[in-house]
Wavefront OBJ file of the C-alpha trace (Angstrom):
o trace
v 61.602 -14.304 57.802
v 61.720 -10.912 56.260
v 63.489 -12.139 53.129
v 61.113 -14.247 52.896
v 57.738 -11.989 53.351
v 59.525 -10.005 50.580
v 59.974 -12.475 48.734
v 56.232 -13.620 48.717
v 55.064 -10.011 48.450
v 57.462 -10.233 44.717
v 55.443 -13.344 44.298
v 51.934 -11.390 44.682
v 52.704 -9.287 42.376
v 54.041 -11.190 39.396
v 57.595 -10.136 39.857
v 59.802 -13.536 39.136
v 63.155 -12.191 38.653
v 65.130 -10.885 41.083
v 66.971 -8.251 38.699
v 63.598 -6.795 38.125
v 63.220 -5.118 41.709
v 64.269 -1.555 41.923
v 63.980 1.195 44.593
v 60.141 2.073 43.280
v 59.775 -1.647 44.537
v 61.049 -1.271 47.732
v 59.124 1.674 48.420
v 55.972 0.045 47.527
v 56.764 -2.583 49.609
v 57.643 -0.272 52.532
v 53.818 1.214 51.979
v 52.329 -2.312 52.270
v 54.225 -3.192 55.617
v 53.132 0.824 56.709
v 49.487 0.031 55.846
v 49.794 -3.181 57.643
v 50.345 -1.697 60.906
v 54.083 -2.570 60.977
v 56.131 -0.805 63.779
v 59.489 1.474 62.725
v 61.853 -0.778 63.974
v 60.067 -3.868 62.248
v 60.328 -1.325 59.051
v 63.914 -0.587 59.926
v 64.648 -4.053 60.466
v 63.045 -5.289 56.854
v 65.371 -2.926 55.186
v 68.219 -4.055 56.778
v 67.496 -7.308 55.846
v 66.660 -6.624 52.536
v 69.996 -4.713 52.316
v 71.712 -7.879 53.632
v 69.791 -10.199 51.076
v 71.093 -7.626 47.934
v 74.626 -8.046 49.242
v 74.448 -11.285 49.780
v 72.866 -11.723 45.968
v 75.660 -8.839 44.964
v 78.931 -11.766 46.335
v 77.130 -14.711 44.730
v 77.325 -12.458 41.311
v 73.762 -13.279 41.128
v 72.815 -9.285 41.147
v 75.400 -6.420 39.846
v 74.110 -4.033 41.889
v 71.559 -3.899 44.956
v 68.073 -1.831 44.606
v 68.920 -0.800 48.192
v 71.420 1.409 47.403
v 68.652 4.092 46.870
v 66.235 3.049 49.831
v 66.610 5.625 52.834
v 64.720 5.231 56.025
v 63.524 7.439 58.470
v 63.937 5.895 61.481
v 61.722 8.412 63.832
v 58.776 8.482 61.004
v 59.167 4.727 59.658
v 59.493 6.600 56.398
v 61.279 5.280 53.237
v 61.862 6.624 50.675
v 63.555 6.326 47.175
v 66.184 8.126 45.900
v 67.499 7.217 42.247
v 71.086 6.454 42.012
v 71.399 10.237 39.761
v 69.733 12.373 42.511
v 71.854 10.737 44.860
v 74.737 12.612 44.005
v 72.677 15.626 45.397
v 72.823 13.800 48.909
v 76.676 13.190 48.944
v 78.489 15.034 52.277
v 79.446 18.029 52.354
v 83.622 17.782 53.720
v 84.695 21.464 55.038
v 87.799 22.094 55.899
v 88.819 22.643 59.750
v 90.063 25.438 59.732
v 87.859 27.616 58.673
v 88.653 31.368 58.624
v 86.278 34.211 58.566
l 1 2 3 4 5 6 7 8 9 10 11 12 13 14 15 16 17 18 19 20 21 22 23 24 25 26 27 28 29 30 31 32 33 34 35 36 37 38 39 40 41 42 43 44 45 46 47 48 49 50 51 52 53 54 55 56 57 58 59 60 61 62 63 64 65 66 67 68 69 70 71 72 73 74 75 76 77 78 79 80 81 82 83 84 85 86 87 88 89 90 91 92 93 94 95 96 97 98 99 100 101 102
C-alpha cells in the first residue's frame, strides 16, 4: 500500500521513470504525507517501505543505486530530511579508541 501511494504520487507529478526519483523526491513526498495529517510512525513506516521497494529494485538490477540512501528520518519529529550522497561523508561515525588517555 505505501509503494503504491508513492507510486501514484510519481504518477501526479509526471515522473514515469523510476531512475528519475532522487532524495529531493522523497523529501517532497515526505511534505505531502506531513501536510496530509500523516502520523510519525505512518511516516516512518513509508520510508521503510520505500527503502525496501529501492532494494528490492537495486537485486532485480532494475536501479544501481537507491534514492533512499540519503533520506533520514526523525522519528520523534516525523522529520525527513535529505542528505546528498557528498555531505554524507560529513555524517559518517566517529570510532575512538577505548582506551583513551588523558
Amino acid at each position: 500500500r505505501d509503494v503504491m501511494n508513492f507510486l501514484v504520487y510519481l504518477q501526479s507529478n509526471n515522473i514515469d521513470d523510476i531512475s528519475a526519483v532522487d532524495g529531493s523526491i522523497i523529501d517532497s513526498y515526505i511534505k505531502t504525507l506531513k501536510k496530509a495529517g500523516k502520523s510519525t510512525s505512518t511516516i516512518s513506516r513509508n520510508l521503510s517501505s520505500l527503502r525496501c521497494f529501492f532494494k528490492y529494485l537495486i537485486s532485480k538490477k532494475i536501479l544501481t543505486f537507491s534514492p533512499m540512501i540519503g533520506v533520514k528520518n526523525d522519528k520523534k519529529t516525523s522529520d525527513a530530511f535529505y542528505i546528498s550522497p557528498k555531505d554524507a561523508e560529513l555524517y559518517k561515525p566517529v570510532v575512538l579508541p577505548l582506551n583513551l588517555k588523558e
